[in-house]
C-alpha positions, 0 to 999 in steps of 0.5 A: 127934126124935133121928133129926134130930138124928143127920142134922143132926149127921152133916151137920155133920161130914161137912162139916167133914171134907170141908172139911178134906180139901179144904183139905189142909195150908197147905204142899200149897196153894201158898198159894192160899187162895180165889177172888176172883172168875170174868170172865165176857164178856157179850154185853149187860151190861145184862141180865147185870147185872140177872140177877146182881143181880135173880135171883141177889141179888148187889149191885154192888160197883163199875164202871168205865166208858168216856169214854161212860159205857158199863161197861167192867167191873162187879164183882157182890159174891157173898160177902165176897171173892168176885165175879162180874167181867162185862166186855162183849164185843167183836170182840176179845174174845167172849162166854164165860168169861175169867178167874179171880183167886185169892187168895193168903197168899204172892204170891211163893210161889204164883208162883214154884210156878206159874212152876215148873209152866210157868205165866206 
């Protein structure tokens, strides 16, 4: 029993102070704080919308559809504040990764370093 209790407990504080490293201080971030959300291109978003929410068990958060009522974008909610963002594709706009949103404290602060860094 006390071995389990020392794995659990290390387990514990090792992943505090990953945590923390990883975090670094607020004023090495950039303001940055999380991932909102990945958009993923889907070449049927039928299926992918089953997939995240039948085997992955991320509900639907909200969608946006065309005068058709096809989806346009359908946010899959994974945590809180974080989703899944699927749009379908199109000639245009091919299946694969798209885009990810970050989420910030300062908007001002974290465009104004990534527009230091070259970054429109």
């Amino acid at each position: 029993m006390s071995r389990l209790l020392i794995f659990i407990v290390g387990i514990l504080v090792g992943a505090a102070v990953v945590t923390g490293v990883a975090q670094g201080p607020q004023g090495n971030r950039d303001a940055v704080v999380g991932i909102n959300h990945v958009a993923i291109v889907v070449e049927n978003m039928d299926e992918a919308v089953a997939f995240y929410r039948d085997q992955m068990g991320f509900p639907e958060a909200f969608r946006m559809t065309n005068e058709q009522g096809q989806p346009t974008i359908v946010y899959m909610q994974v945590s809180r504040g974080t989703f899944v963002e699927l749009n379908p594709a199109t000639p245009q706009r091919p299946a694969g990764f798209r885009h990810f949103g970050l989420e910030t404290s300062n908007i001002d602060t974290t465009a104004a370093k990534l527009s230091e860094r070259g970054i429109d």
